[in-house]
N, C-alpha and C positions, 0 to 999 in steps of 0.2 A: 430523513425527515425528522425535526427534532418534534420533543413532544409538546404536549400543547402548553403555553405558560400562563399565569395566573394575571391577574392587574398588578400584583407589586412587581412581578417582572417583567413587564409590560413598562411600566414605568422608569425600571433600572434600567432600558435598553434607551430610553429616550434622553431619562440623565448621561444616560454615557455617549450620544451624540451631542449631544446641547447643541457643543460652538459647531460642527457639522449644518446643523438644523438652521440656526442663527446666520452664519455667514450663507448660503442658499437662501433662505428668505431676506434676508438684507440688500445681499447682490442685487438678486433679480427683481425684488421690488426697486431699488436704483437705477438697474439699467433699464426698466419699463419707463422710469418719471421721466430718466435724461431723454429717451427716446423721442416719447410723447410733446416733451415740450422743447426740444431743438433739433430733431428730424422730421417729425410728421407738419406738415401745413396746415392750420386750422381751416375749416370752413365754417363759411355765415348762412344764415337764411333769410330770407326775405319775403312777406307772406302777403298778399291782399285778396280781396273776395269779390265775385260779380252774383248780381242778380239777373234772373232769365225770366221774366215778366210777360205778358200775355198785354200788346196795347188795345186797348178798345175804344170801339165811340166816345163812350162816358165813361168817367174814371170811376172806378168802383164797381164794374158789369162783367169783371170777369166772371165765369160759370166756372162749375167743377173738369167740366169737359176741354175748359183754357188749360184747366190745370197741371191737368194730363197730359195736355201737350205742350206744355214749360216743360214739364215734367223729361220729353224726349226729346224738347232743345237741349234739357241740361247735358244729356248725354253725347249729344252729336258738339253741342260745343266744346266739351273737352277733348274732341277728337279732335277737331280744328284748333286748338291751341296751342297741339304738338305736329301740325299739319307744316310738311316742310315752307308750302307758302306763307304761311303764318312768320314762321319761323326765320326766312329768310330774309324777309322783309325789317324784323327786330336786328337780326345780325347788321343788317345794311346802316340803317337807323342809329346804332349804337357804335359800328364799327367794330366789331368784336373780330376777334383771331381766332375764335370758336369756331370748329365744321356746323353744318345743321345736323348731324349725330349727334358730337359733344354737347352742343345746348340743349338736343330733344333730353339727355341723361340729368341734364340739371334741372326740369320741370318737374312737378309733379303736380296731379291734379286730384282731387275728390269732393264729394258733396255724400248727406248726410242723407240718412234713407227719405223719403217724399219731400225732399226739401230742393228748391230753385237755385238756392245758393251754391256757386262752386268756390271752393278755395283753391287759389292756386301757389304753392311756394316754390322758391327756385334757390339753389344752394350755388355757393362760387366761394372761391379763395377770398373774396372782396367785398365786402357788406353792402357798398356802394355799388358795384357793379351788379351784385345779384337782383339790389330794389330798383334798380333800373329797370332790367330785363324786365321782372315783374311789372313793372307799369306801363314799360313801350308795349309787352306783350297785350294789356288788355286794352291797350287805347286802340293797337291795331287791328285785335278781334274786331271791339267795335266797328274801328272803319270797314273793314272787307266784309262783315257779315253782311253789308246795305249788298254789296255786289254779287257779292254769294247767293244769297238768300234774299235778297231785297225786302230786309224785314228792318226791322230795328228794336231788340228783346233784349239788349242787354244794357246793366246799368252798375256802374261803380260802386259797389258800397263802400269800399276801403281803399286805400294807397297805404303801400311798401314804405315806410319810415327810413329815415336813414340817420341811426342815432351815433351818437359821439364814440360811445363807450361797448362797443355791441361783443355779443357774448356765442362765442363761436358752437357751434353744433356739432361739430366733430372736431377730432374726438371729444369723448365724454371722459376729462382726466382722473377724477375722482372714480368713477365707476372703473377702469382701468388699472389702475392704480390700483383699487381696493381686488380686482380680480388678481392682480399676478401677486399681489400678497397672499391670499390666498390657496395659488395653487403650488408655487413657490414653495410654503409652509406644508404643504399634505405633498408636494415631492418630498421635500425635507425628511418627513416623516417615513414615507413610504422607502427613500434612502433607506433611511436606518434601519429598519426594521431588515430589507436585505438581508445590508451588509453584517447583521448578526446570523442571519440565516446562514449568509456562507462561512461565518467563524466557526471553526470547527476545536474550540478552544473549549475547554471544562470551566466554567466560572460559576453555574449555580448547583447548590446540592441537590437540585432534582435531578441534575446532569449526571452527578457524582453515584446516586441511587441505580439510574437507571443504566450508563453504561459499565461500572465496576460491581455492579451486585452490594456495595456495600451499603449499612445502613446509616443514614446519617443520625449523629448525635448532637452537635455542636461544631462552633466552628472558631478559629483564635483566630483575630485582629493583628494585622503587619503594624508592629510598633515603627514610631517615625522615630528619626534622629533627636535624643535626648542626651545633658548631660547629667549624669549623678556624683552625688559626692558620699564616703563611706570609709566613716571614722571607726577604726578597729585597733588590734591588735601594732600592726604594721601602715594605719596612715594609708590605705590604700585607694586611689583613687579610679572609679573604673567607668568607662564611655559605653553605652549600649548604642548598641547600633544593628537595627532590623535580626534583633534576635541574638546576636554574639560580644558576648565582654570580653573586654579586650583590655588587660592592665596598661596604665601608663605608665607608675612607677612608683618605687616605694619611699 
């Protein structure tokens, strides 16, 4: 186990991985983007809202006790909306190649705590084909509730748009992107850090202290390839080179 090192040598291990660190965050945030945006399928969504309303003699006469019970249509109609008959009916309608499984996966339904309103959004590879779903699905609600229920509670507030330019929901490439850059980068890190664990190489003088007993004082610099010139006695010119002179000639 080595001993414990300080931040400047914390830092020297990270300089001396750099391009290690560099090329691992680089890769992997590349091959995350190519992935994202030329293997993975975007999906769209497609969203509209129904209201679950209480009809009464005179408009405006609802009670709180209507309320209450919108209140447990809203519940029971999101059951029916992922109700295979429901369901089967839209696939027919639409012509889909969809099972009534596969479509029940692309619904989703909720509503907001005491509130009538249900939103319903449905995801597809297709922007067009999801806002479909979406509006056959609540037009058909409508119809079958009269048969089902022989009531009539609900009401469109919205329709599923189908715009030109539509902006896919999955994945989310930015937040993607920004995740494998980051983890990429603390691999990077966590690399390095390793792979100096397992160097069993002497390179810093607390190493020098601790496994030779000796005490450090200083430490001299690997001179780089230089040349010098050295007018004397004999004209002698001499090449240093990582510590040793080496005459050329007189």
């Amino acid at each position: 186990m080595k001993e414990n090192m300080d931040f400047k040598e914390l830092i020297a291990i990270l300089r001396k991985r750099t391009v290690l660190i560099l090329v691992l965050t680089i890769g992997v945030t590349l091959i995350s983007g190519i992935f994202q945006f030329f293997v993975l399928t975007p999906v769209y969504q497609a969203s509209t809202q129904v209201l679950v309303h209480q009809v009464g003699e005179k408009k405006g006469s609802a009670t709180f006790s209507d309320i209450q019970i919108n209140l447990q249509y809203t519940r029971t109609f999101q059951a029916l909306l992922k109700n295979p008959v429901i369901l089967g009916q839209v696939k027919e309608e639409l012509h889909l190649q969809d099972s009534v499984g596969s479509l029940k996966e692309k619904i989703a339904t909720s509503s907001e705590s005491e509130s009538e309103i249900i939103n319903i959004t449905v995801q597809d590879k297709s922007q067009e084909r999801a806002a479909n779903i979406a509006n056959t699905l609540t037009a058909v609600l409508k119809k079958e509730i009269k048969k089902i229920m022989n009531t009539d509670r609900v009401t469109v507030l919205s329709k599923a748009d189908i715009v030109d330019s539509p902006t896919p929901v999955k994945p989310n490439y930015k937040m993607n992107i920004l995740l494998s850059f980051g983890a990429a980068l603390m691999a990077g890190i966590a690399l390095a850090f390793f792979l100096d664990f397992l160097d069993d190489t002497v390179t810093r003088p607390s190493q020098v202290e601790k496994e030779a007993g000796f005490i450090y004082l200083g430490s001299i610099e690997q001179m780089k390839n230089k040349k010098i010139s050295y007018r004397g006695d004999h004209n002698m010119n001499i090449r240093v080179k990582t510590g040793r002179s080496e005459p050329l000639g007189y």
